[in-house]
VEXRO-202548 format. One record per residue (C-alpha): residue in three letters; z, x, y. Coordinates in steps of 0.05 Angstrom, whole numbers. Layout:
// VEXRO-202548
<rec Ala,<Z,X,Y>>;
...
//
This chain:
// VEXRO-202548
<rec Unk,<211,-979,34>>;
<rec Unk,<203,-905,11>>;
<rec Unk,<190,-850,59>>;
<rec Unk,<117,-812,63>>;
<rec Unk,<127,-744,46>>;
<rec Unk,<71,-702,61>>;
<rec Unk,<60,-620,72>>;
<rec Unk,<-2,-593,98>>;
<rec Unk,<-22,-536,53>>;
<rec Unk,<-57,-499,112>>;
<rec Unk,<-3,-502,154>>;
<rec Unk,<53,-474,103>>;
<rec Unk,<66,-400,100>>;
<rec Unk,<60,-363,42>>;
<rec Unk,<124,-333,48>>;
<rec Unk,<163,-404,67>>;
<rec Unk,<132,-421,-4>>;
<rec Unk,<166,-359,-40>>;
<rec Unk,<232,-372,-14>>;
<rec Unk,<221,-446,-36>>;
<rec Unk,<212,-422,-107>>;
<rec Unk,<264,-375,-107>>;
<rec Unk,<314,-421,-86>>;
<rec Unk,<299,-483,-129>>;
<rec Unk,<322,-492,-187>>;
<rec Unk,<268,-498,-232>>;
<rec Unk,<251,-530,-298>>;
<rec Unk,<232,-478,-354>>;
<rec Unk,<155,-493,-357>>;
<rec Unk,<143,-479,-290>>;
<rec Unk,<204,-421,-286>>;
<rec Unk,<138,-363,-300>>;
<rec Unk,<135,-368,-227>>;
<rec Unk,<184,-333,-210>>;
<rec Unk,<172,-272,-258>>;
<rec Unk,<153,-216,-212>>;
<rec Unk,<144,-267,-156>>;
<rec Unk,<153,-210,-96>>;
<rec Unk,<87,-173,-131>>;
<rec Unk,<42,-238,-146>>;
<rec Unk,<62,-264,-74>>;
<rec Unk,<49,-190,-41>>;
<rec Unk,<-26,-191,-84>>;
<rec Unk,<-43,-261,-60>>;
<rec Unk,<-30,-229,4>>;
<rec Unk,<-68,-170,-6>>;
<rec Unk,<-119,-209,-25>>;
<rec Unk,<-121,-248,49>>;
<rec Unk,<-85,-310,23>>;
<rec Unk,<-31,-328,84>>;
<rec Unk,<-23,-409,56>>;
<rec Unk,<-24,-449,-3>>;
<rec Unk,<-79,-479,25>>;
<rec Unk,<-118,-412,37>>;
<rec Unk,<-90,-402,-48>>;
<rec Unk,<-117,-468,-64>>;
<rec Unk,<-190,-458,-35>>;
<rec Unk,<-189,-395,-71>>;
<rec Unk,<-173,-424,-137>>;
<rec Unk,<-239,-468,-134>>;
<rec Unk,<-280,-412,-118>>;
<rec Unk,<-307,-380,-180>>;
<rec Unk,<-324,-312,-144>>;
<rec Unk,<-252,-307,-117>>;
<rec Unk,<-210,-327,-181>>;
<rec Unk,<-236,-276,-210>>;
<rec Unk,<-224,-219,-157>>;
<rec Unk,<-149,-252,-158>>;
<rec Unk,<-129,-249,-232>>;
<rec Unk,<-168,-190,-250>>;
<rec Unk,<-124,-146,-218>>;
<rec Unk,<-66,-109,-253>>;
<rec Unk,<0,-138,-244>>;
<rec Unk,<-19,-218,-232>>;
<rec Unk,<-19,-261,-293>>;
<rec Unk,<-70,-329,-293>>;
<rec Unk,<0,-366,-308>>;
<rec Unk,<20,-355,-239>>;
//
């Protein structure tokens, strides 16, 4: 029987996420996120974003997609 793995995106800090990434070893499509991943993580915080989950709600709204990648230094592969 395999084991339920499950991890609330509202309850995961943004920063336990970035040293996730930056200690995995990753394969090279997904490797663009770590390329400047101290800015893009420090913008998404800027921006109010403290949890994947708060990243994710984001990402489905048009009006705040926007206001995320149209600033300088955080690329829409990220």
């Amino acid at each position: 029987m395999a084991a339920s793995y499950h991890i609330n995106p509202s309850k995961y800090p943004l920063q336990e996420l970035k040293k996730d990434l930056l200690n995995r070893d990753l394969i090279p499509s997904p490797m663009t996120l770590k390329d400047d991943l101290e800015t893009n993580f420090q913008i998404l915080e800027g921006k109010g974003i403290q949890t994947p989950g708060d990243w994710i709600a984001a990402l489905k709204n048009i009006n705040t997609i926007g206001g995320i990648f149209s600033l300088p230094g955080i690329s829409e592969k990220f």
